[in-house]
N, C-alpha and C positions, 0 to 999 in steps of 0.2 A: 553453435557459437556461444562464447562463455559472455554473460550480460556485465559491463562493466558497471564501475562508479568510482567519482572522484574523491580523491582521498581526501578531500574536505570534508566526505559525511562521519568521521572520523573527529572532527576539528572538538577539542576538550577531552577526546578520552586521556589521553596520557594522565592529565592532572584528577581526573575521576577516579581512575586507578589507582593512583597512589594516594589519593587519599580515603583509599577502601582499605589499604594496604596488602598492594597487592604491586606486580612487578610488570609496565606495561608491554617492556618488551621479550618480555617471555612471552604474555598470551598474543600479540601479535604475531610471533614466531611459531605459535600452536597453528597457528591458522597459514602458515608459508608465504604469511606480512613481515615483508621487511624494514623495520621499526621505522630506517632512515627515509622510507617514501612518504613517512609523515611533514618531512620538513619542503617538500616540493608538493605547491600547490597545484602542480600540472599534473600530479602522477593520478591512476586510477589503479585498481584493485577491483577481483571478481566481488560481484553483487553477493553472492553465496558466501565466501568466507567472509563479510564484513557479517551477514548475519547469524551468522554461524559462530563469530567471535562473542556478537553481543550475548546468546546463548550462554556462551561457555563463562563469559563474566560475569553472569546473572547467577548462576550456579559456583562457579568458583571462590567469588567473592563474598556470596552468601548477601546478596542484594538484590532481592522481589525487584526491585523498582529501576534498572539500572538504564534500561531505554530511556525512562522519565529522565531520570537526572542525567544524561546524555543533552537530555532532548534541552534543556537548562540551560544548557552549555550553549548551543547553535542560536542560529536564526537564519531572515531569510539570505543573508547574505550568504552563506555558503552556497547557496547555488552562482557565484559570480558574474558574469555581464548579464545572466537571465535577471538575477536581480536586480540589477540594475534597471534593465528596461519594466520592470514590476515597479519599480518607486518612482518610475518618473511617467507612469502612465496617469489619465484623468482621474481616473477616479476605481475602487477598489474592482471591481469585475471586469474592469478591461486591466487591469493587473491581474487580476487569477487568469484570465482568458492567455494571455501573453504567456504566461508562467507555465500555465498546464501543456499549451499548446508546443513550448521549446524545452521541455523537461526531460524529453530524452537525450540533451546533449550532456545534460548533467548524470544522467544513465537510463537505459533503453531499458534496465528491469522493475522500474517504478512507473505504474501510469498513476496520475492524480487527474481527475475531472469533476466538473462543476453540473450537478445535475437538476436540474430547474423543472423538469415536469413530471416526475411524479408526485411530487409534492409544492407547488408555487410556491404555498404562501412556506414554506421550511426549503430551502433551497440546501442541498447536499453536497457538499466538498470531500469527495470520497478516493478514501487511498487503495491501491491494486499493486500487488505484485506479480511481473512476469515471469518467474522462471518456472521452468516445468521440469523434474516435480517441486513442488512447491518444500523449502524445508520447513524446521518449527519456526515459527514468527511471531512467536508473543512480544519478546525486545523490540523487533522491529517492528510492529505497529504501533503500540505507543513510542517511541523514539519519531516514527513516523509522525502521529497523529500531533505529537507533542511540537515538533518543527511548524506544523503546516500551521498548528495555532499560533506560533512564536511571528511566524511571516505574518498572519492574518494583522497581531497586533501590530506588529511595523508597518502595515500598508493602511490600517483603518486610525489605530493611535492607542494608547496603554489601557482607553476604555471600553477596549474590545471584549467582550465574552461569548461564545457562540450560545445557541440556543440550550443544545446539549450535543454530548457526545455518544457514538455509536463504537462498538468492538466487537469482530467475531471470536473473538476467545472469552475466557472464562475471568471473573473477577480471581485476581491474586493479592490485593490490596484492599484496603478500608475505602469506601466509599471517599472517606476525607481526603485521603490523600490525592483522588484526581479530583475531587472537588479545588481544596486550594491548588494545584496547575490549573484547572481549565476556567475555572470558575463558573462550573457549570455540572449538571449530573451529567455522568456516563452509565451507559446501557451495556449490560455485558450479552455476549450468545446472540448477538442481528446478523443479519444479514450481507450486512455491511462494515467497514471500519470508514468510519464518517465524521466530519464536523457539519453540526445541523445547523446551518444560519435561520438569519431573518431578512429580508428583501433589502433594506434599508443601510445593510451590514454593506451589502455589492454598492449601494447605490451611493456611500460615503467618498468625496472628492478627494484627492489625496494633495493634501498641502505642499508645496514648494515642489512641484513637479515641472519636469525639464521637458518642454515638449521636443526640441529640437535633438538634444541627448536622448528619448527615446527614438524616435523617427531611425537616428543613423544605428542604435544598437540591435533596433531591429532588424537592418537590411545584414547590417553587419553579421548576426544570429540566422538570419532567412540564408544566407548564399552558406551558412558553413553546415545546414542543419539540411539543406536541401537533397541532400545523397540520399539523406536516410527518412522516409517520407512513413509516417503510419499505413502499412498494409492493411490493406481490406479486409484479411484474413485476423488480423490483429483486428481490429474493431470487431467482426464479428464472436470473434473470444471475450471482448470485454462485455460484449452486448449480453451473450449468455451468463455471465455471471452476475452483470445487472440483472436479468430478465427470471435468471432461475427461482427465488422466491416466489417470485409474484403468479407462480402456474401459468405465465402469460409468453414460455419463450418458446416461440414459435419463428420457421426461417421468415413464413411473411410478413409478419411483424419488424421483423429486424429489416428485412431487403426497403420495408416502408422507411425504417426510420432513417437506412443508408440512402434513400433517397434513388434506390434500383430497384429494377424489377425482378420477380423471384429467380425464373432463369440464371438470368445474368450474376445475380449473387451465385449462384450453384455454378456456373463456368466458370467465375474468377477463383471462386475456393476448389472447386477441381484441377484446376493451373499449380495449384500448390499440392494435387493430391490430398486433398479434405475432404472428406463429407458432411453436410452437420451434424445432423444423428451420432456420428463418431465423434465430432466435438464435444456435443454438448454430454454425451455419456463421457468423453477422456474428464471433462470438467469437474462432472457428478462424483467418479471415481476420488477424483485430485483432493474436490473440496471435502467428500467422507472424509479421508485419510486423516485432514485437519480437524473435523468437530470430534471423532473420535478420539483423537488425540485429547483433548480436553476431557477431563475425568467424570465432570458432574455435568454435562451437556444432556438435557433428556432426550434419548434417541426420536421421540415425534417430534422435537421440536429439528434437531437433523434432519428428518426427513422433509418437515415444509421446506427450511431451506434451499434443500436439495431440489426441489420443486415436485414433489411425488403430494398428490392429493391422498395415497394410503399410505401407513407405516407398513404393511405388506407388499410395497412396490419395493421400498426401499430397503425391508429385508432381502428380498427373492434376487436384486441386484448384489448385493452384498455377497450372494450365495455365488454369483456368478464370477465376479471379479474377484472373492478369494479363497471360492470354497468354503466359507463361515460364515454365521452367525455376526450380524452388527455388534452384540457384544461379544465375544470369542475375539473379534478381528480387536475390539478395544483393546483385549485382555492383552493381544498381542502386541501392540503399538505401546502401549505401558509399560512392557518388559523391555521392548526392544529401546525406550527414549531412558531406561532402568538403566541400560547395561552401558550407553553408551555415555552417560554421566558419569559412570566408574571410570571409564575408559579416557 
């Protein structure tokens, strides 16, 4: 099933483009966006061509940074009644909790969650893409990362800075330049694509909040969001790509943190026809695809990621899934993201 999103994640490209100089409803039309679904707040559009669009405008337009200046444009408000119930909850982490928790009405191929214990005292607001296979996503994570920070500041107030920031892709910009966005350093090549809070950041009240207007947007958001309920099978895909760094993603571990027991996770992911072993190898496969894609990624530092304690696990995998060489498969990914830029 194709992963939608609302054509508000859109909301400022037209005027971005053109003053790139550049024609919005052409590269809309590249991507089989119909220019006019930008004027209907209702409308949605697959998750893949909006990122696929940013792509293509980062290149076309001859603009490194076009996620960012996107990201410029938005806040939390694009996501509509979710944010709404986000600005009039108490205080800022029962507004991300609210927000993460009803984010797939705004679209099913973005998960954002709040991760509080690997780290307490640095608490992690960490952005995830669902689609499989995953395409290039550099736009989209900073456009991403750059929104989550824009909401932060609207829910906390204009003196918000996160601690720092995290990206799994490679620096394409001067350090400065997401310094003034974030006001804060970014880490390029983690593990993660993250805003790194501080305890204090969650724990800020949120001024002129409506408790009674949140209470009904909630029930309101719960009966329309209730069909479509996070599967078990989904959490445990998000689990392994949390888990895989850390050499620690193991099923029991996970079935602990699901709060089941190992069994029972291994029946409900066999209902769906899963295994995890084939999970978390389809995963390892997926996320290669992306570090190699990145030009100056050091292959050991790929391989931690990937969760492999040897850089020889994560060749002999590499042999297996493509018949090459981790650099060979690079060579190939470089040609083929080559040809398709001409195209």
């Amino acid at each position: 099933m194709t992963a939608l999103i609302k054509i508000t994640s859109l909301t400022g490209f037209p005027e971005l483009v053109r003053e790139l100089g550049g024609d919005p409803d052409s590269l809309l039309q590249q991507m089989q966006i119909d220019p006019r679904q930008l004027d209907n707040v209702a409308a949605v559009i697959p998750y893949r061509a909006m990122i696929n669009l940013l792509e293509r405008c980062a290149e076309q337009l001859d603009c490194v940074d076009f996620g960012l200046r996107l990201a410029e444009r938005q806040s939390l408000l694009i996501l509509g009644p979710v944010a709404v119930v986000g600005q009039n909850a108490r205080n800022v982490a029962e507004a991300v909790g609210a927000i993460t928790r009803f984010l797939h009405t705004y679209s099913p191929g973005v998960l954002v969650y709040l991760d509080c214990e690997s780290d307490p005292a640095r608490p992690h607001l960490v952005y995830e893409m669902r689609l499989r296979p995953a395409p290039r996503q550099t736009q989209i994570i900073e456009l991403s990362l750059g929104v989550m920070f824009k909401a932060l500041q609207m829910l906390y107030g204009p003196g918000f800075r996160p601690h720092s920031v995290l990206s799994r892709t490679e620096a394409r910009l001067p350090q400065s330049r997401y310094q003034r966005f974030f006001g804060a350093r970014t880490y390029f090549g983690q593990a993660q694509n993250a805003l790194v809070l501080l305890p204090e950041h969650l724990e800020k009240t949120i001024d002129q909040h409506n408790r009674q207007l949140h209470d009904t947007l909630m029930d309101y958001i719960s009966n329309l969001s209730a069909h479509n309920p996070l599967e078990v099978h989904s959490q445990v895909d998000a689990a392994i790509r949390r888990l895989l760094p850390t050499q620690r993603c193991a099923l029991p571990l996970i079935a602990e943190q699901l709060g089941m027991r190992e069994r029972s996770l291994q029946r409900r992911l066999a209902e769906h026809d899963l295994v995890f072993e084939d999970m978390v190898e389809g995963v390892r496969r997926e996320q290669a695809e992306l570090y190699l894609a990145e030009a100056h990624m050091p292959m050991a530092q790929i391989a931690g990621l990937l969760g492999y304690a040897e850089q020889s696990s994560f060749n002999r995998a590499c042999r297996r899934w493509y018949g090459l060489s981790p650099r060979e498969r690079r060579v190939q990914l470089r040609a083929a993201a080559s040809l398709a830029t001409q195209g």
